[in-house]
N, C-alpha and C positions, 0 to 999 in steps of 0.2 A: 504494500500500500504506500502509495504517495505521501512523503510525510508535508504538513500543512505548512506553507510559507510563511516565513518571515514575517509579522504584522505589526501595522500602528494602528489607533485607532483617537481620533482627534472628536472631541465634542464641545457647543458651544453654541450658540447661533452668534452670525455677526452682519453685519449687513455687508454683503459683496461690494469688492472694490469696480469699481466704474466698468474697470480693461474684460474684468470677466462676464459681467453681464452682457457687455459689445462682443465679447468674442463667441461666447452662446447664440447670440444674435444675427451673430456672423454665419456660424454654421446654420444656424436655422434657414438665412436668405438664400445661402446657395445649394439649400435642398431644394427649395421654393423652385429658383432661379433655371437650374438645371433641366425641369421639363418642358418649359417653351423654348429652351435652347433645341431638344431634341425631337418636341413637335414639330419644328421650322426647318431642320436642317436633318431632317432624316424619314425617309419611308417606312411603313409599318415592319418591314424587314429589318431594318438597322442600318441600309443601304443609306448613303449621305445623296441628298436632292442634290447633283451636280451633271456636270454634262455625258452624254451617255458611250461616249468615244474618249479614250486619251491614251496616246501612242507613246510618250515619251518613257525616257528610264526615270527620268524625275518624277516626282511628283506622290509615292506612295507615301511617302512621311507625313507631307501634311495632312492626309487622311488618319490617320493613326493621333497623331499632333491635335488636332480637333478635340481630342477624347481622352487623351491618354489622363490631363489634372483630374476624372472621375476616379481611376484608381487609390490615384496619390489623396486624396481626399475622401477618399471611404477608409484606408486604413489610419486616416488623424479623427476619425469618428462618423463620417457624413452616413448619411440614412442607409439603410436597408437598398433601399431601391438605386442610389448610385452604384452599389455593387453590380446588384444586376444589370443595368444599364450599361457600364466599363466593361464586361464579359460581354454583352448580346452583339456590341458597336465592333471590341475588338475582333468576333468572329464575322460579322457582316461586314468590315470594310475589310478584311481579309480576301473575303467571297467577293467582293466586287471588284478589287484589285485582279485579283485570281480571272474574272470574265474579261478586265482589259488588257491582260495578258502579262503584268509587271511581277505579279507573285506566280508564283508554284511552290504544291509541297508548305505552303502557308507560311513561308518568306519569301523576301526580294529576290527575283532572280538574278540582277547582277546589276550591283550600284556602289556608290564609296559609302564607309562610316561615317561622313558628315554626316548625311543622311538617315541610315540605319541604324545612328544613335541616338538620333530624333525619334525613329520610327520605335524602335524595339525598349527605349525605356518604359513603355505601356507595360511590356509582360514583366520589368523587375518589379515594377506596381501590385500589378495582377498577382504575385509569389507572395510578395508581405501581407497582400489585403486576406488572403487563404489558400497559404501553401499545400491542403489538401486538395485540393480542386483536380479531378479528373482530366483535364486537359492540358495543365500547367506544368507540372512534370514533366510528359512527356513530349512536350515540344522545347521547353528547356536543355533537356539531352539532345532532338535530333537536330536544333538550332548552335547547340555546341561542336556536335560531331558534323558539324559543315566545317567545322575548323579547324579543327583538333588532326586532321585526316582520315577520320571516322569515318565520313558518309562518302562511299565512293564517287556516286552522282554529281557532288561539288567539291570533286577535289583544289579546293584553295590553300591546303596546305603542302609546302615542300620542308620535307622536314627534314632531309639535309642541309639546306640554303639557313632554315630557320626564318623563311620568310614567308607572309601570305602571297600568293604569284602575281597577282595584279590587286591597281587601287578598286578595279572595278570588279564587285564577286556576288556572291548569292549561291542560292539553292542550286542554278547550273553551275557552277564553278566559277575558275576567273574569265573575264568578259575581257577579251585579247583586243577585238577591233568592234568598234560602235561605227553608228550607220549616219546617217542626213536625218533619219526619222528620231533617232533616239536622240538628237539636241534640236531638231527645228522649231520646236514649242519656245524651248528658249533664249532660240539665235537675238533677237532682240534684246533681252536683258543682258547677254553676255557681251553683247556690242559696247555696253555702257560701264563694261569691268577692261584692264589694262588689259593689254595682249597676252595670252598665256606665251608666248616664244619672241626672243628679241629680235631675232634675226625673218623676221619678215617687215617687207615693206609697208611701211604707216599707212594706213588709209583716215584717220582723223582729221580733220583741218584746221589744229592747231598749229602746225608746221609742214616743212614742206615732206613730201612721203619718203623719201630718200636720205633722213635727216632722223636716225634714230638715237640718238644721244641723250633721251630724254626717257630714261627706263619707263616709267608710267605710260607711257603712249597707248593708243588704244587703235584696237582694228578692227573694220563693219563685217560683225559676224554674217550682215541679211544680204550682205553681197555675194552673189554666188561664186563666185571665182577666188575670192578671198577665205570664204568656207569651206572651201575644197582643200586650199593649202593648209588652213587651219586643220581640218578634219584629219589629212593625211600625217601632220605631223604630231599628232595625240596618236593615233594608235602605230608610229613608230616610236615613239619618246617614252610615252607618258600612258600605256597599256598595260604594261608588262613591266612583273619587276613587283618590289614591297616600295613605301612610303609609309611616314610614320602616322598620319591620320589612321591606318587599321589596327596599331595599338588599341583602338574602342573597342575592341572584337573581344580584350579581355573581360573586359564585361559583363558579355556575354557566356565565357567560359566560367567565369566566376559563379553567375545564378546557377547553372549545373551542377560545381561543386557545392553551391549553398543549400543543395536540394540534397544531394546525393555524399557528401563530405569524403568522395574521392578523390585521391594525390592526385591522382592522375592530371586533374582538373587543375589544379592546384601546380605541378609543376611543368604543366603547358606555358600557361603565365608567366610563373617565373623564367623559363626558358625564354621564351618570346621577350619578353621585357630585356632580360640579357644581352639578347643578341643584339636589342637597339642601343644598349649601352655598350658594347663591344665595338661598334659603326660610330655612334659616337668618338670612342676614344681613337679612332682611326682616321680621323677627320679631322686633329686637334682642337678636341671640344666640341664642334657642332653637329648636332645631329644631321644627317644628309636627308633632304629630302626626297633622295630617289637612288632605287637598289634596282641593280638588274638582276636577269632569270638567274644567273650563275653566281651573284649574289656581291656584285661585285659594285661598290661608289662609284655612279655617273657613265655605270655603260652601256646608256642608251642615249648619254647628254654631253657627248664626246668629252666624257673626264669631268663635269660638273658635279659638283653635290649639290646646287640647287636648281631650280627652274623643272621640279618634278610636278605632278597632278597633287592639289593641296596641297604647294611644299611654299617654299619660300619666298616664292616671288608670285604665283598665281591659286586660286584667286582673290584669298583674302591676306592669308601671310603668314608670320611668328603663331597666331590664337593655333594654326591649326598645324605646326608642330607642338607647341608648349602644353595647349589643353591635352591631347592626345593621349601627352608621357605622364602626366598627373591622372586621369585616370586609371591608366596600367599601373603608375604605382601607388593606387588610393587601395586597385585590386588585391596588390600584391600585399600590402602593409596590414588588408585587412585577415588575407588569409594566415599571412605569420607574425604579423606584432611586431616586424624590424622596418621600422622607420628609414632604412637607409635606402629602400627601393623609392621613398619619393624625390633619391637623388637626380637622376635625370629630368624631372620638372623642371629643380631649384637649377641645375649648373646650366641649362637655358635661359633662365630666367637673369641669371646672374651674366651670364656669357652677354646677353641685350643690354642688361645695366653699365655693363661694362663698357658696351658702343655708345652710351649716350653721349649728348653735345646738346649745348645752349643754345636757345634761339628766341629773341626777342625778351632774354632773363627767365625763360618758364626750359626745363629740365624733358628732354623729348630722347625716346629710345626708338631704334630704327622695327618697322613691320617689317617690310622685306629687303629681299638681296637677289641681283641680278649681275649683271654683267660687269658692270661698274661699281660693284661693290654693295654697300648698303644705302638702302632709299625709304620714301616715306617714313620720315620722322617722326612720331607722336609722343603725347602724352601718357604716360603709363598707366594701364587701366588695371585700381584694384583687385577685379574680380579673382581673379588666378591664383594671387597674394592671400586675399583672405581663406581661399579655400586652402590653399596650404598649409596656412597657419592654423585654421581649424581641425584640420586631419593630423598634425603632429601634435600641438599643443606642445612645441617647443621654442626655447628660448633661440634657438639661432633664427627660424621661421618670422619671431617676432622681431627682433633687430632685422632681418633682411626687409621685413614691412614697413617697417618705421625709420630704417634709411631711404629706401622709396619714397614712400609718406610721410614724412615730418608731421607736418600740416595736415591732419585729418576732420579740418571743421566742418566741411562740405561735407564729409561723410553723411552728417545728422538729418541731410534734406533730400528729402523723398522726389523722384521727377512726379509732374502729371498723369503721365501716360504710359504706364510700367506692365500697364495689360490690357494697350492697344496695339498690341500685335497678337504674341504666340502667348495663349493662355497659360499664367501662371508664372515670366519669368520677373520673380520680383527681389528690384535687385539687394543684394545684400551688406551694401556700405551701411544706413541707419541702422541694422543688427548688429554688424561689429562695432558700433559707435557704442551702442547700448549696450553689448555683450563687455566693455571697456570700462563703463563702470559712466559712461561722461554724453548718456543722452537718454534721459530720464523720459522726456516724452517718449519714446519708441511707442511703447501698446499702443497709445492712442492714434499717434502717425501711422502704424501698419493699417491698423482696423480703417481707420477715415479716406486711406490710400487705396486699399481693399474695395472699400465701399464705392469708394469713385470710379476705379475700376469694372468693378462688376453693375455700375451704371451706365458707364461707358459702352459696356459689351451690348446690353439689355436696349440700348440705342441704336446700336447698329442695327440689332435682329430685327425691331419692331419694323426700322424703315428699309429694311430689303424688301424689296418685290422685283428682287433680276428674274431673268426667266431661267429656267434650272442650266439648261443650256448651254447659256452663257457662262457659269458657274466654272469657275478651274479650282485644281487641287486644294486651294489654301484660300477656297473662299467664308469658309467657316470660323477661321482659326480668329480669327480678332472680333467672333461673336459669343465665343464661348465665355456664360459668367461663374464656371468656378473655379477659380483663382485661390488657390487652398496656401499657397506657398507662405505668404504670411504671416498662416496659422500654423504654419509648422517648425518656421524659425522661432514664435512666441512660443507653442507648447513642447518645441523637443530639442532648443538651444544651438540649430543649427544652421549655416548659412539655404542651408537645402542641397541636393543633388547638384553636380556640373550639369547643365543642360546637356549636353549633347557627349552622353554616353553616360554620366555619373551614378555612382550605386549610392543610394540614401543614407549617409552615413552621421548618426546621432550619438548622445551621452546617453538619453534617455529614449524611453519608447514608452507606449500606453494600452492596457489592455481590458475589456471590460469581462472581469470573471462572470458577472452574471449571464450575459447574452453568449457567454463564450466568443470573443470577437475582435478583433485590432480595434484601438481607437478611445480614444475617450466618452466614458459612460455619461449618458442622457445627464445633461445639467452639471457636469464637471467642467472645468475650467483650469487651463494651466501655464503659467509663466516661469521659462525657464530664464533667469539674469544672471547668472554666473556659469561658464562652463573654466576646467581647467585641465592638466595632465593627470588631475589626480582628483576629483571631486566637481558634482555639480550641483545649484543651488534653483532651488526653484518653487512656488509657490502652488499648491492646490486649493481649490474654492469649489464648494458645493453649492450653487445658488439656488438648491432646493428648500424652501423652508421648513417642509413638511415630512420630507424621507430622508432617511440616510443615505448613499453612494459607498461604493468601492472600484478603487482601480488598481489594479497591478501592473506595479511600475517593472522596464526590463532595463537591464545596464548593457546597450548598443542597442542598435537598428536587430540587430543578429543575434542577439546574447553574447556579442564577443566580446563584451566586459564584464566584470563583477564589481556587485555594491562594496563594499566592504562595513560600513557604519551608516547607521541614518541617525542625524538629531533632526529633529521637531522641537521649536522655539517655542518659547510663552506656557499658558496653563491651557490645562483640558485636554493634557494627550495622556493614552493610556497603550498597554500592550495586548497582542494578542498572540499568543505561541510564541514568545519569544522571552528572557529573561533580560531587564532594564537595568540601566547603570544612569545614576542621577552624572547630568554634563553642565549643571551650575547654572543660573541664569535665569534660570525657573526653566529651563529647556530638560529636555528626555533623550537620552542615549539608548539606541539597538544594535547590538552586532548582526551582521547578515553573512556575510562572507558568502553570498550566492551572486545569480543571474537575477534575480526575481523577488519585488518586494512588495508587499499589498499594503494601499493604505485604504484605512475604512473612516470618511467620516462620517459624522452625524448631519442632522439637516442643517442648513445654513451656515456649516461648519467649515472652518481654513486651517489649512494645514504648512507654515511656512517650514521648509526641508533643506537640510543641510549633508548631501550623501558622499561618503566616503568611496571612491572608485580605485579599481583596480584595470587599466585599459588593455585590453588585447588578450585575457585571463583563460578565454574560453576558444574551441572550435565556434566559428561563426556559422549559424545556419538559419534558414525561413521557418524552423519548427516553432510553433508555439508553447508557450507554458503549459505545464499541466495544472487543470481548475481542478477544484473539488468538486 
């Protein structure tokens, strides 16, 4: 028999603090909000109201992207029916990808992990929200064994080379040569990104076409003779071969292991991560953005390490080396607890710091690098910084931040329009402001930022009346109003998931023993202000007057921590299965030394918690606690 968890148990009534009432409120509107989303933008089938034709290789993410914040927001507590709803969308936009011919075998048949990391973070959702689920399992394995060299049908891996074969992969394997058909959708937009190759003639009329001295330059994809030469020179260059953008592929090996707790899984990653830090160290320090078949830097870019597909110079730059390496070793750090695999993030990160130069007195590190060296200068963008520092919760992380950052006052200010694009990314500078101890407003900014958001969306939907038709892949994505992300940095102390690939990685997690279920129990509220390497601090509220609640709290997203100690501050705490040690103050001491801690309070009762952590303690997995 199961022996009974760890317990506190808090009584009192008090009148709730403002944040939890709004955050109750908050869940309640995007239960609300969520069915005219899905009236409007979906057929009785689950099928998305869009146009009935689309040919491109693009375009499968943002259908998945539409839907995917339902998962992530039924397991921080949202209702019953967003579960169902996240499961019905993700097996109906599956099905209808599947009739335009982009999916087979119920993945992409062959596209980059920009993409795929958009697309496929729905199912590490779908694992946390019930890792029982009959179907999640085992597409988790056959979605791994596309990788791993498992599944013959898509062989993408060579596992001599230690490389994926190409940037372009999926279900059939690697996608060697693409067509006119599979970028014509997007030859217009791509017109208006620089040139993916230097050495064609300009067609922009900023200068003259003969006159490429100017790495940025851009050439008209919609011109057919210019697309041709384009065309041809991607699938000689840039087809074939590893780039570090499919680093995100760990990821997806990782939810396998998290299911299944095989080495196997476990030392694919680690190997794969390896080898990109082995390429790095062969390139004196930078990561190369492009590997050929034989595994060799730059030989298909006559000796170049940059100017690969998603490498350094096209088409966005540095994000999509740097994010890459920090997911693989977010993967890796989570599977073993050695912080030094999110070495290849940091010596990028620092390798850019190290390029920076003045301009106009404001401190700018170069995005990419081409022919002439490094170009496009910018402003260094937090985002990357804090997720690092969040995941190690070390002191080097925090000085490499804050020599970047000095000046973190902006941090505190929330943009406008944080979920008028792709539902749910909200950004995480006012978290680490307040996670800092030096921006006491936060609750209140997330939730009011939140709310504006998801009016925003509720705006859009109402005054669509396009004809479905007309409708492309990603006409949904900036109508969608649940936007959970904010209540997840408030209730689990964490910046949130990397968009594009990241596994959700927290100090804490929430469970509702009664309903048996992820998420915070009916009328629970919770702010987490303090996370650290070693302990997190955070406030429970029961704004029921009338009932008591319990939640059981877990140490990781995974259980790959352990509590070690819980105090509970003030009067009116008591114990339950466990033996108390008075911690002075009028406060209460529990040892745990587990996964897994229950607090029970009474109605209108608050629980302010002070828990002793142990990080990286445990095998990480999607299994749940066991209730009583």
């Amino acid at each position: 028999m199961t022996p009974p968890l760890p317990a506190l148990a808090v009584h009192g009534r008090r009148p709730p603090p403002n944040w939890a009432v709004r955050q109750r409120d908050l869940i309640a509107q995007m239960d609300r909000a969520a069915l005219p989303f899905v009236e409007h933008s979906t057929r009785p089938d689950g099928s998305l109201r869009q146009r009935s034709v689309w040919t491109s290789m693009d375009g499968t993410d943002n259908g998945y992207e539409a839907f995917l914040s339902f998962p992530l927001f039924y397991l921080l507590g949202g209702g019953e029916h967003i579960h169902a709803l996240a499961r019905k969308e993700y097996d109906a936009i599956t099905r209808q990808y599947a009739d335009y011919g982009t999916v087979d075998r119920e993945f992409v048949t062959g596209f980059d992990w920009f993409h795929h990391s958009e697309s496929y973070t729905y199912i590490y959702y779908l694992a946390m929200a019930d890792p029982d689920h009959y179907n999640d399992r085992g597409r988790a394995l056959r979605y791994a064994a596309m990788y791993t060299g498992d599944d013959p049908l898509a062989p993408n891996w060579d596992a001599d080379h230690r490389l994926i074969r190409s940037p372009l992969n999926g279900s059939h394997g690697p996608r060697f040569v693409t067509t006119l058909t599979d970028w014509d959708y997007h030859r217009p937009l791509l017109a208006n990104y620089l040139s993916p190759f230097e050495d064609i003639p300009r067609t922009d009329s900023t200068a003259d076409s003969a006159d490429n001295s100017d790495p940025s330059f851009k050439v008209d994809w919609t011109d057919d003779e210019t697309f041709a030469t384009v065309l041809d020179l991607i699938n000689r260059r840039m087809t074939r071969g590893d780039v570090p953008l499919n680093l995100s592929a760990t990821s997806m090996v990782t939810n396998a292991y998290l299911y299944t707790g095989d080495d196997r899984y476990r030392d694919w990653v680690l190997d794969y991560l390896q080898a990109w830090m082995e390429r790095r160290d062969a390139n004196d320090g930078i990561m190369p953005d492009n590997v050929g078949p034989n595994g060799d830097i730059g030989e298909l870019m006559d000796g170049k390490w940059w100017g690969g597909y998603y490498g350094w110079r096209w088409p966005h730059g540095a994000r999509n080396i740097v994010e890459p390496a920090l997911v693989a070793g977010s993967c890796a750090t989570l599977m073993t607890g050695d912080l030094s695999w999110l070495d290849l993030a940091r010596s990028q990160m620092d390798m850019l710091w190290a390029q920076r130069r003045e301009e106009d007195g404001v401190l700018k590190v170069p995005a990419r690098h081409g022919d002439q060296g490094w170009f496009d200068y910018r402003v260094p963008d937090p985002y990357l910084y804090i997720h690092l520092g969040y995941l190690s919760q070390s002191a080097e992380d925090r000085a490499r931040l804050e020599e970047v950052f000095p000046d973190r006052t902006d941090f505190a200010r929330f943009p406008d329009d944080w979920g008028a694009s792709k539902a749910g990314i909200c950004p995480p500078k006012p978290w680490f402001r307040f996670a800092e101890g030096l921006n006491p407003d936060y609750p209140e900014q997330v939730i009011e930022s939140t709310l504006r958001s998801i009016s925003y969306s509720l705006d859009r939907l109402e005054a669509d009346n396009s004809d479905p038709e007309t409708r492309e892949c990603y006409h949904f994505q900036d109508m969608c109003p649940v936007l959970p992300e904010g209540l997840v940095q408030m209730a689990m102390g964490t910046p949130s998931a990397i968009y594009n690939g990241g596994l959700l990685q927290a100090h804490v997690r929430y469970f509702d023993p009664r309903e048996r279920r992820s998420g915070l129990p009916a009328h629970m509220a919770a702010l987490v202000d303090g996370v650290s390497a070693d302990a997190v601090s955070l406030t429970l509220v029961n704004t029921d007057p009338v009932k008591g609640r319990s939640v059981v709290l877990q140490a990781g997203s995974f259980g790959e921590h352990e509590f070690t100690e819980a105090r509970v501050a003030g009067a009116g705490a008591g114990t339950e299965g466990a033996q108390m040690a008075d911690a002075g103050s009028g406060g209460q001491r529990i040892d745990v030394s587990g996964k897994h801690l229950e607090i029970n309070l009474g109605p209108a009762a608050q629980a302010r918690l002070h828990l002793g952590l142990r990080r990286f303690a445990h095998r990480p997995s999607h299994r749940f606690p066991t209730f009583d």
